[in-house]
PDB file of N, CA, C and O in Angstrom:
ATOM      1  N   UNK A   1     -26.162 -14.824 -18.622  1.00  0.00           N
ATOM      2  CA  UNK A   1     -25.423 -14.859 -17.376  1.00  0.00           C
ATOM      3  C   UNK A   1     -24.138 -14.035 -17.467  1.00  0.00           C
ATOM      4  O   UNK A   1     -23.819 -13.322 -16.516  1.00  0.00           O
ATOM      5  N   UNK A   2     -23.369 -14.102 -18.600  1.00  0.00           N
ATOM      6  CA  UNK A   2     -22.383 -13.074 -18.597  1.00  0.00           C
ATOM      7  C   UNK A   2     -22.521 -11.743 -18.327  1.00  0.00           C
ATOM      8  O   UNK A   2     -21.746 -11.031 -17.687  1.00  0.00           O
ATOM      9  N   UNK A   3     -23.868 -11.358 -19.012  1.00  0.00           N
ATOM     10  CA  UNK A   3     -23.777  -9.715 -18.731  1.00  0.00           C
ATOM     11  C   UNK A   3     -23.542  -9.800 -17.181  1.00  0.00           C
ATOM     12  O   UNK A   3     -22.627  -9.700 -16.364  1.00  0.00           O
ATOM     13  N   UNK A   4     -24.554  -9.981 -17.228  1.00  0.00           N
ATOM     14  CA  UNK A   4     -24.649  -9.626 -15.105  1.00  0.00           C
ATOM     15  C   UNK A   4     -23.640  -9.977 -14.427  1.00  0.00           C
ATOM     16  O   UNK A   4     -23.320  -9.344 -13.421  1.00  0.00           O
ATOM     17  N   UNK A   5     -22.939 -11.072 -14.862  1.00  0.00           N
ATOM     18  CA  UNK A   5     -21.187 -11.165 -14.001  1.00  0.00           C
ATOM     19  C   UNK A   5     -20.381 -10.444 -14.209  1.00  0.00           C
ATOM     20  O   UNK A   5     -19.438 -10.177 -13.464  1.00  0.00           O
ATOM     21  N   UNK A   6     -20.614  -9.992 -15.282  1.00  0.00           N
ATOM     22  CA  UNK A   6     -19.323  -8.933 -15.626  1.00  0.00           C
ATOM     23  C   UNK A   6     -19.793  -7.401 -15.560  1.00  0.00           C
ATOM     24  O   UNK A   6     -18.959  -6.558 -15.891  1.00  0.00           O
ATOM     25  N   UNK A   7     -21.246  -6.919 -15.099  1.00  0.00           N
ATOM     26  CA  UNK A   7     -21.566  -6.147 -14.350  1.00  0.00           C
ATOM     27  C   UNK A   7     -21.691  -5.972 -12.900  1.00  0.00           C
ATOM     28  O   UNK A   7     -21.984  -5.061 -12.126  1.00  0.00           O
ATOM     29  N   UNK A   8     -21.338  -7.262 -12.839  1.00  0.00           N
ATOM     30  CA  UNK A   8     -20.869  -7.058 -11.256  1.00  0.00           C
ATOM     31  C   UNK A   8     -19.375  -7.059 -10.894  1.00  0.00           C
ATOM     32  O   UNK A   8     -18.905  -6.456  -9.929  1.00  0.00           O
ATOM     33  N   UNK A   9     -18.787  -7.690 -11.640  1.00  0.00           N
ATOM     34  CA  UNK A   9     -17.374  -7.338 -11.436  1.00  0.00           C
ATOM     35  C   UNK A   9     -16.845  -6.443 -11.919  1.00  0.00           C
ATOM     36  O   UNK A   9     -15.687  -6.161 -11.609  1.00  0.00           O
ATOM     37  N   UNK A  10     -17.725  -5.562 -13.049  1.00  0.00           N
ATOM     38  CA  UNK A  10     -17.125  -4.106 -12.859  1.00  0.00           C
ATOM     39  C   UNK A  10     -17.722  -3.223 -11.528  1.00  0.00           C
ATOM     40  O   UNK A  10     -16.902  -2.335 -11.296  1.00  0.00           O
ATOM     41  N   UNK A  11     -18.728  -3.163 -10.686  1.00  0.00           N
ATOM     42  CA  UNK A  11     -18.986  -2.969  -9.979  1.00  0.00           C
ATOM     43  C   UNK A  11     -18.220  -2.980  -8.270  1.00  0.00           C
ATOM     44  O   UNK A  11     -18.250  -2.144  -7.367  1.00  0.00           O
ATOM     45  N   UNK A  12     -17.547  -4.386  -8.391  1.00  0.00           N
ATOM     46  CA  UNK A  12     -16.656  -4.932  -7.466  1.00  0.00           C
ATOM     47  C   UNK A  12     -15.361  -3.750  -7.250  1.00  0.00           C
ATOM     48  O   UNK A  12     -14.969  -3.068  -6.302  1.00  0.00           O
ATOM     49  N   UNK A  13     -14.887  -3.961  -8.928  1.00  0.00           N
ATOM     50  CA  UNK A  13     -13.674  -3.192  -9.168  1.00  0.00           C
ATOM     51  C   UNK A  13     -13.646  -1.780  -8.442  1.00  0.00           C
ATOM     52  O   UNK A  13     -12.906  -1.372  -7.547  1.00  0.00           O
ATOM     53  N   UNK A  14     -15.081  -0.940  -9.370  1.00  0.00           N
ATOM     54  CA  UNK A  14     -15.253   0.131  -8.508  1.00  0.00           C
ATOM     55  C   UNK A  14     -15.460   0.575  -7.353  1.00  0.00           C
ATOM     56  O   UNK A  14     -15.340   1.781  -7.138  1.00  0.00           O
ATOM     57  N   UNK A  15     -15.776  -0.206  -6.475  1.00  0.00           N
ATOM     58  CA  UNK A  15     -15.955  -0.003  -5.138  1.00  0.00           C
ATOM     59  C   UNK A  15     -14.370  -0.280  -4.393  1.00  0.00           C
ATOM     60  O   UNK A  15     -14.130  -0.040  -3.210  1.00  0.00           O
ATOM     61  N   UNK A  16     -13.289  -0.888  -5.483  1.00  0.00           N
ATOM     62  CA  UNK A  16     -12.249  -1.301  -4.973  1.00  0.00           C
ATOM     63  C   UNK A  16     -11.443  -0.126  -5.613  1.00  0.00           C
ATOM     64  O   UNK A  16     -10.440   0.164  -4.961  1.00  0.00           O
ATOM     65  N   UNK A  17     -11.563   0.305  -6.269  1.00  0.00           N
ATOM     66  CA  UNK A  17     -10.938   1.913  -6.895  1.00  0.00           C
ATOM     67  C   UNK A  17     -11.200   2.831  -6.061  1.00  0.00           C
ATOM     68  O   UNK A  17     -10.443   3.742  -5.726  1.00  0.00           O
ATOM     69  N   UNK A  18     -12.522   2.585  -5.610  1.00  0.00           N
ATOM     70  CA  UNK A  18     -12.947   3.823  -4.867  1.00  0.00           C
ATOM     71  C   UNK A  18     -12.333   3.929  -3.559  1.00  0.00           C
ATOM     72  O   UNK A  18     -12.016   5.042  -3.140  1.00  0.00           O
ATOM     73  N   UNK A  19     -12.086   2.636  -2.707  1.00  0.00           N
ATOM     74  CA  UNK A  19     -11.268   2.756  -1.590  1.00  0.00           C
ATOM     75  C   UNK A  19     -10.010   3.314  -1.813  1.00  0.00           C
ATOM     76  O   UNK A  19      -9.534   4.279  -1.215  1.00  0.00           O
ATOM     77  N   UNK A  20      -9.324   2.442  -3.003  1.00  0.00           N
ATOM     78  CA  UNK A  20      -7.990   3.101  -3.140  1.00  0.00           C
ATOM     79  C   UNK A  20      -7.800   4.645  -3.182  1.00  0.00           C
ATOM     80  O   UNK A  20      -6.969   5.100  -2.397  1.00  0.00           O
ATOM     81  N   UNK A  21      -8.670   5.779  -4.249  1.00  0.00           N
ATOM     82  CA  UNK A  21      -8.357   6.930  -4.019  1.00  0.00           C
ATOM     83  C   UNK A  21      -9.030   7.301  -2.867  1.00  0.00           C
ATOM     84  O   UNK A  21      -9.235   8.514  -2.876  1.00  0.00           O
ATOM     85  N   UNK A  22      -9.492   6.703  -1.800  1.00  0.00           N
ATOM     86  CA  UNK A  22      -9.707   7.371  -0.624  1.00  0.00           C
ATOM     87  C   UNK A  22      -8.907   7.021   0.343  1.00  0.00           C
ATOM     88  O   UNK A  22      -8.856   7.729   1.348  1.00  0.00           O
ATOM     89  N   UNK A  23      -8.175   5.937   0.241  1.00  0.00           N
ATOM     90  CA  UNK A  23      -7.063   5.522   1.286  1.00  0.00           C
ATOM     91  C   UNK A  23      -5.620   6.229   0.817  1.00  0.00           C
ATOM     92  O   UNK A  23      -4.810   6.786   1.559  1.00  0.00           O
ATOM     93  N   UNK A  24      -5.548   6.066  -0.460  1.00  0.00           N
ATOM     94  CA  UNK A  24      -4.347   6.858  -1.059  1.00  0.00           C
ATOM     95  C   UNK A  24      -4.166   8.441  -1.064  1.00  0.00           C
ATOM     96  O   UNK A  24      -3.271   9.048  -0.476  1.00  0.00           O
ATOM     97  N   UNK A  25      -5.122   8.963  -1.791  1.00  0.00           N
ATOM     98  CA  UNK A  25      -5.219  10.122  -2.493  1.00  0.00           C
ATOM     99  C   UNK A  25      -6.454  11.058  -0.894  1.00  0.00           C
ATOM    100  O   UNK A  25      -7.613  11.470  -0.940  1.00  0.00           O
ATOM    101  N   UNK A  26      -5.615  11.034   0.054  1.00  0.00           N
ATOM    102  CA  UNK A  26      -6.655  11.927   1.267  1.00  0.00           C
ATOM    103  C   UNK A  26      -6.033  12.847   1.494  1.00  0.00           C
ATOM    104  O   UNK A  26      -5.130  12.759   2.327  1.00  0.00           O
ATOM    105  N   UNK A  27      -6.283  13.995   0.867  1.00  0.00           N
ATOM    106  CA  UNK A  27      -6.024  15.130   0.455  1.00  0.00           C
ATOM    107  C   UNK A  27      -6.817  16.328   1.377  1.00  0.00           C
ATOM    108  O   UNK A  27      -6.402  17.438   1.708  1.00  0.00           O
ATOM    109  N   UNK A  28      -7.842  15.806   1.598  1.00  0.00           N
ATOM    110  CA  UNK A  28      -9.447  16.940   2.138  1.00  0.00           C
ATOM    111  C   UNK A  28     -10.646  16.329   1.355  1.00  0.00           C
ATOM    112  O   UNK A  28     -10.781  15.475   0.479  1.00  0.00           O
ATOM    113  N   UNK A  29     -11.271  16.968   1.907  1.00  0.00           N
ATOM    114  CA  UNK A  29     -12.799  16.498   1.498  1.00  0.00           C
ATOM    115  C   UNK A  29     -12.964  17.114  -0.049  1.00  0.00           C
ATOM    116  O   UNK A  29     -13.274  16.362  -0.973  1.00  0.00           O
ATOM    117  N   UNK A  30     -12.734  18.528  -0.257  1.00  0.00           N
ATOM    118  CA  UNK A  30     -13.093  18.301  -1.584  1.00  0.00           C
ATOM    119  C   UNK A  30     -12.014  17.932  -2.627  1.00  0.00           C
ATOM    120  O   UNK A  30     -12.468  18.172  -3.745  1.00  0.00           O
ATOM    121  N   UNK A  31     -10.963  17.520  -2.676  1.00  0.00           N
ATOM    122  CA  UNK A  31     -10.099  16.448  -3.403  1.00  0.00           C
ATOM    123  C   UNK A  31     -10.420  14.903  -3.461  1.00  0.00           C
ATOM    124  O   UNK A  31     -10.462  14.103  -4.395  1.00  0.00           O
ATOM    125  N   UNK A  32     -10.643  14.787  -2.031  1.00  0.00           N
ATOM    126  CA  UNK A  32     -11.607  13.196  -2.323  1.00  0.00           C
ATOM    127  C   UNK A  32     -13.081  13.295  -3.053  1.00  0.00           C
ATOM    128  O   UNK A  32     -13.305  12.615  -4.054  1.00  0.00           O
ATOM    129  N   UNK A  33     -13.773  13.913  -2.666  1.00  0.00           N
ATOM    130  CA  UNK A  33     -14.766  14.040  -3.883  1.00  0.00           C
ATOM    131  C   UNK A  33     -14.461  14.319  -5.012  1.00  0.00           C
ATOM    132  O   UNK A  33     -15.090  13.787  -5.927  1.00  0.00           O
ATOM    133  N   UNK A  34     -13.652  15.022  -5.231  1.00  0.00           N
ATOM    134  CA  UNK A  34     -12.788  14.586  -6.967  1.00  0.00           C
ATOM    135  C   UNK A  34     -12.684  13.403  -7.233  1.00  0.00           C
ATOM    136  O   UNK A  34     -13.511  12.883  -7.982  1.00  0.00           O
ATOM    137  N   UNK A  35     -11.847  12.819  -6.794  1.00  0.00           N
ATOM    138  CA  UNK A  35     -11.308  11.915  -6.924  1.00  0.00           C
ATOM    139  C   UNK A  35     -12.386  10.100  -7.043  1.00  0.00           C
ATOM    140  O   UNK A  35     -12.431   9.031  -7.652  1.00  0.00           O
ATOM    141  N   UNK A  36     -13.087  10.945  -5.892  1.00  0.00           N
ATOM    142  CA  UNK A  36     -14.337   9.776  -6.116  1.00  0.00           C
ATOM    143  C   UNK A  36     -15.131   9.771  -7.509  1.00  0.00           C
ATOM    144  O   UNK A  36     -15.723   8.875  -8.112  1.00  0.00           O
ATOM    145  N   UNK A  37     -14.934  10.970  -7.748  1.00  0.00           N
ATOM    146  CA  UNK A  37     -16.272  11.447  -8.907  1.00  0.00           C
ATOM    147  C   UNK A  37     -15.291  11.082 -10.322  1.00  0.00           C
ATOM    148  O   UNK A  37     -15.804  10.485 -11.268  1.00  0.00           O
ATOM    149  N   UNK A  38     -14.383  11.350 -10.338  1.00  0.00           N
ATOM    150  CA  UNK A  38     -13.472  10.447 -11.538  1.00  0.00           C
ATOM    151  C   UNK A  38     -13.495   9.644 -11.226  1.00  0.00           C
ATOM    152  O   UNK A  38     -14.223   9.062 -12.030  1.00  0.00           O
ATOM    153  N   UNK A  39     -12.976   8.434  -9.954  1.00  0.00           N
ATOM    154  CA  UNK A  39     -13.365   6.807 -10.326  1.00  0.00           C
ATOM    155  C   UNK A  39     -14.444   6.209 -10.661  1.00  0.00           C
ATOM    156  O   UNK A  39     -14.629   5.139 -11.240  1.00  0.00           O
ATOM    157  N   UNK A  40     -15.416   7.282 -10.093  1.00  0.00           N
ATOM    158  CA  UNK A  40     -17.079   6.692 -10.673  1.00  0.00           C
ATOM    159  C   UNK A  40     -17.253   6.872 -11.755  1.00  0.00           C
ATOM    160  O   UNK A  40     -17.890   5.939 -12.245  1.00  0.00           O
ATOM    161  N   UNK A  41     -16.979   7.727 -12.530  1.00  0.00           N
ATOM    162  CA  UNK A  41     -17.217   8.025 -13.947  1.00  0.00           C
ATOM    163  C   UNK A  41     -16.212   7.334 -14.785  1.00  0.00           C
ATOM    164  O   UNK A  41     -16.621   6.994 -15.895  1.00  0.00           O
ATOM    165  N   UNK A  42     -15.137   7.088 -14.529  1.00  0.00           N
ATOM    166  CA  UNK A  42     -13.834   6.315 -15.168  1.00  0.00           C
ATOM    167  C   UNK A  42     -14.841   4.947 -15.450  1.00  0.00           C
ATOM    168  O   UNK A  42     -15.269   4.658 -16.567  1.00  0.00           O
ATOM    169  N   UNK A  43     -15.200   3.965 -13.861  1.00  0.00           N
ATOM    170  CA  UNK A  43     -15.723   2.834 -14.205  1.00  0.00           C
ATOM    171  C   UNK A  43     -17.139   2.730 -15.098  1.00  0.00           C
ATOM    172  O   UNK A  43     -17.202   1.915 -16.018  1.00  0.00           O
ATOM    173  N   UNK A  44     -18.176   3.532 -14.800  1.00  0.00           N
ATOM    174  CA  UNK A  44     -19.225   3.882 -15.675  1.00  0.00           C
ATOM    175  C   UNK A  44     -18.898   3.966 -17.037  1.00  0.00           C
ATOM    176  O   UNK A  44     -19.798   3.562 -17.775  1.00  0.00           O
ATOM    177  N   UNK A  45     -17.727   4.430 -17.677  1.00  0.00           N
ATOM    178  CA  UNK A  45     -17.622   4.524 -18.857  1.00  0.00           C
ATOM    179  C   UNK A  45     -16.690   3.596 -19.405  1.00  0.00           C
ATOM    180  O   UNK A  45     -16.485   3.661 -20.617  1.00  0.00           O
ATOM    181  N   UNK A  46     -15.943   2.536 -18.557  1.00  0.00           N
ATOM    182  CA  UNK A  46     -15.683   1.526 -19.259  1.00  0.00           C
ATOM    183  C   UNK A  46     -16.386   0.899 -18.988  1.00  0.00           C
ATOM    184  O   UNK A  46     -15.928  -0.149 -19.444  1.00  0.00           O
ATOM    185  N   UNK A  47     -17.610   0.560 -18.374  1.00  0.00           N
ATOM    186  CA  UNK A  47     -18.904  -0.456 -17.940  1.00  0.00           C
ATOM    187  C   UNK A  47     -19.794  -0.301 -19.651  1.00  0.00           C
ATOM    188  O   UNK A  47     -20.160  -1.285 -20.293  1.00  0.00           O
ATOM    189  N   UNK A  48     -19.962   0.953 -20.042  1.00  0.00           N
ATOM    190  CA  UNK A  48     -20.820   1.375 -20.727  1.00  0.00           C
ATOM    191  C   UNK A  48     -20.134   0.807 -22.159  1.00  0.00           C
ATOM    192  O   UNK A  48     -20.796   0.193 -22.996  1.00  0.00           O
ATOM    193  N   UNK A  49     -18.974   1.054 -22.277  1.00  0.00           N
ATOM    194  CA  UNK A  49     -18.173   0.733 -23.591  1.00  0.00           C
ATOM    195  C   UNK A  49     -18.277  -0.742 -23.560  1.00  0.00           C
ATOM    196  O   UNK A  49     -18.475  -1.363 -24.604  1.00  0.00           O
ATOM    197  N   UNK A  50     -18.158  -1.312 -22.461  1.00  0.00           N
ATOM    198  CA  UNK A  50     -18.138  -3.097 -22.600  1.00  0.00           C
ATOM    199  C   UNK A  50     -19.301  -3.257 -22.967  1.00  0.00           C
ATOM    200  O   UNK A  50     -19.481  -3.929 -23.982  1.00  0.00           O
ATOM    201  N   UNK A  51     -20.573  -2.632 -22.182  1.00  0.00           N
ATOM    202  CA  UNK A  51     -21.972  -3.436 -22.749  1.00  0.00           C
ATOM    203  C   UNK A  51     -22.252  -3.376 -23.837  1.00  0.00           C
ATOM    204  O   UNK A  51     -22.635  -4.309 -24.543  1.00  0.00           O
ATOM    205  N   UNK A  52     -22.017  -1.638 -24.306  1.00  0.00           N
ATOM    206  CA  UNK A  52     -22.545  -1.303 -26.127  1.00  0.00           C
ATOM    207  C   UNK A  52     -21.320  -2.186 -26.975  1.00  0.00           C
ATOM    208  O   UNK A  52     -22.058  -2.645 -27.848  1.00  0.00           O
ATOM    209  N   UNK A  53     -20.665  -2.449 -27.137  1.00  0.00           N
ATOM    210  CA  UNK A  53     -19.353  -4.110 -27.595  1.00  0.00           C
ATOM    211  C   UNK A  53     -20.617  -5.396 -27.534  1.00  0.00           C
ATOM    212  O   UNK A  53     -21.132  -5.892 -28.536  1.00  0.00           O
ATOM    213  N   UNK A  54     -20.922  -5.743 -26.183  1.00  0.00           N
ATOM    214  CA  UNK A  54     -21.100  -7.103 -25.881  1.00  0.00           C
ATOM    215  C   UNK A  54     -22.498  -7.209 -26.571  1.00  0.00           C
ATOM    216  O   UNK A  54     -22.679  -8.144 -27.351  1.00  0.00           O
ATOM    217  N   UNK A  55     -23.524  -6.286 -26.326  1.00  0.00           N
ATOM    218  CA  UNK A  55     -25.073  -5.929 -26.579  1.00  0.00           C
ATOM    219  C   UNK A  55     -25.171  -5.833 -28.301  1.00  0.00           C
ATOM    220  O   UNK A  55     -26.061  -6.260 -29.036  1.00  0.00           O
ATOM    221  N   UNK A  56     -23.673  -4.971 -28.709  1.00  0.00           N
ATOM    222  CA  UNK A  56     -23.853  -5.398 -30.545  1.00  0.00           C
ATOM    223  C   UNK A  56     -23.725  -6.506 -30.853  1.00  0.00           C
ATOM    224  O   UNK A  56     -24.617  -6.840 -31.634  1.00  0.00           O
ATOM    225  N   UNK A  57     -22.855  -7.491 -30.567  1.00  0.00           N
ATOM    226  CA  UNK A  57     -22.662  -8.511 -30.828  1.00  0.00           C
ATOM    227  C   UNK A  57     -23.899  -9.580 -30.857  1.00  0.00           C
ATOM    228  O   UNK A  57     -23.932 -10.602 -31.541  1.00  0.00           O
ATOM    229  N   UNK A  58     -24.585  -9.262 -30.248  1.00  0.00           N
ATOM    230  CA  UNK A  58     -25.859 -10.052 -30.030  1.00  0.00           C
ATOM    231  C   UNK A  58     -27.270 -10.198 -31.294  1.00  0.00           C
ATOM    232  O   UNK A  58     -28.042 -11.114 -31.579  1.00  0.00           O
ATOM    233  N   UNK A  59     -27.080  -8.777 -31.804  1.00  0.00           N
ATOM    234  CA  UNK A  59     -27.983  -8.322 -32.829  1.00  0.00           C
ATOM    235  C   UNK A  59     -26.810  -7.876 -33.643  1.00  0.00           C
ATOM    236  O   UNK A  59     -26.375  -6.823 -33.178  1.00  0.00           O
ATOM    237  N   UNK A  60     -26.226  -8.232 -34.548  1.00  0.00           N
ATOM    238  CA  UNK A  60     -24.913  -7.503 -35.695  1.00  0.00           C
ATOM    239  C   UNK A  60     -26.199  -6.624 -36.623  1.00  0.00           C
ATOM    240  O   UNK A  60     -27.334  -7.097 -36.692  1.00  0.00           O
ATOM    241  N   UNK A  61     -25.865  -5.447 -37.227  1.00  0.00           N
ATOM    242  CA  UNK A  61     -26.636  -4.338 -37.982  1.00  0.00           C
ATOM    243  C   UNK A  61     -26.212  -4.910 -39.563  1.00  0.00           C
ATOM    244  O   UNK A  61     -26.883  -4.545 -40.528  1.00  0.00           O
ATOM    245  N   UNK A  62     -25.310  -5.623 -39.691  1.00  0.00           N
ATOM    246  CA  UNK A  62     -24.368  -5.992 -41.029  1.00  0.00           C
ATOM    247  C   UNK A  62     -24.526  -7.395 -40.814  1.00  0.00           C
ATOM    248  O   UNK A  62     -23.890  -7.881 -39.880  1.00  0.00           O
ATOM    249  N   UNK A  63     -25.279  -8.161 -41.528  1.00  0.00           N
ATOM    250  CA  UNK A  63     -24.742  -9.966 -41.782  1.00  0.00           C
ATOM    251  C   UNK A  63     -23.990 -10.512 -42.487  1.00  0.00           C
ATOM    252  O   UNK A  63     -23.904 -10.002 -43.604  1.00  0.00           O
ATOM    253  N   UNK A  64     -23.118 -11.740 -42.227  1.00  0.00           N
ATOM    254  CA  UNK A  64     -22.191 -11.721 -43.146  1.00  0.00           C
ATOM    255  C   UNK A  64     -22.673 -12.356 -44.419  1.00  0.00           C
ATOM    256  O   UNK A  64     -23.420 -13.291 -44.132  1.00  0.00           O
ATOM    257  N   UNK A  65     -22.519 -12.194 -45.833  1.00  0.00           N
ATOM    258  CA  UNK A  65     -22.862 -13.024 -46.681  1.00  0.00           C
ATOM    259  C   UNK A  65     -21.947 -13.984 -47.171  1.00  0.00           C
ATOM    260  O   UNK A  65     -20.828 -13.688 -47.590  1.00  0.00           O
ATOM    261  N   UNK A  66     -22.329 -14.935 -47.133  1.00  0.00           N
ATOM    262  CA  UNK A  66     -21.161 -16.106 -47.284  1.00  0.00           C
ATOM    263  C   UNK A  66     -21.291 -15.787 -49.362  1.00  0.00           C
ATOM    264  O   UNK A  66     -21.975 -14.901 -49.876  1.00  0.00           O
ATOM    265  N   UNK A  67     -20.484 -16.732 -50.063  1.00  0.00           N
ATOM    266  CA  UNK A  67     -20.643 -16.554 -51.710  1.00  0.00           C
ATOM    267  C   UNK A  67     -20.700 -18.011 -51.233  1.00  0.00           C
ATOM    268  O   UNK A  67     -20.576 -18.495 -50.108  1.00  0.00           O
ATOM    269  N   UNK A  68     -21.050 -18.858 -53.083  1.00  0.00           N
ATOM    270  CA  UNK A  68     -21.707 -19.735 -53.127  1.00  0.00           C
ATOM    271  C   UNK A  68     -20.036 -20.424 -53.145  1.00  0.00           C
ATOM    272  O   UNK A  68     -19.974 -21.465 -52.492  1.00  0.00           O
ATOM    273  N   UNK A  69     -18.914 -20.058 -53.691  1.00  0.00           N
ATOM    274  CA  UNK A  69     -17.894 -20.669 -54.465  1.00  0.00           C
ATOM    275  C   UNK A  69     -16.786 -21.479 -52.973  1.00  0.00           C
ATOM    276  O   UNK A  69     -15.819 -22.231 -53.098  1.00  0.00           O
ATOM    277  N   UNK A  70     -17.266 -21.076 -52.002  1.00  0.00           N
ATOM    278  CA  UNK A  70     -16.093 -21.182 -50.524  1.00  0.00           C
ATOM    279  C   UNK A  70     -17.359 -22.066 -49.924  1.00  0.00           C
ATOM    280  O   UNK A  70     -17.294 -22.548 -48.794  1.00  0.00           O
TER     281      UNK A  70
END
């Protein structure tokens, strides 16, 4: 259940970024398509960095070995 909430609330965010540089930053059409095309890619790539984090954690590549003496 976490993934998907917190893929949707990065989702949320972006659609709420995306208004902002279009309510803020209205420049012309092709500056707002800049501007869109960096917030989309800005959120995509912290979307992407959270899952590959959250998705390792699930399967670790390294286990820990405990010693016998602790």
């Amino acid at each position: 259940m976490g993934f998907l909430l917190t893929t949707l609330i990065f989702v949320v965010i972006g659609i709420i970024a995306s208004l902002c540089a279009r309510i803020c930053c209205n420049k012309g059409p092709s500056a707002n398509l800049f501007h869109l095309t960096l917030v989309i890619t800005a959120t995509v790539c912290c979307w992407m960095m959270w899952a590959i984090v959250y998705l390792a954690q699930m399967n670790p590549l390294i286990v820990p070995i405990l010693s016998e003496s602790e």
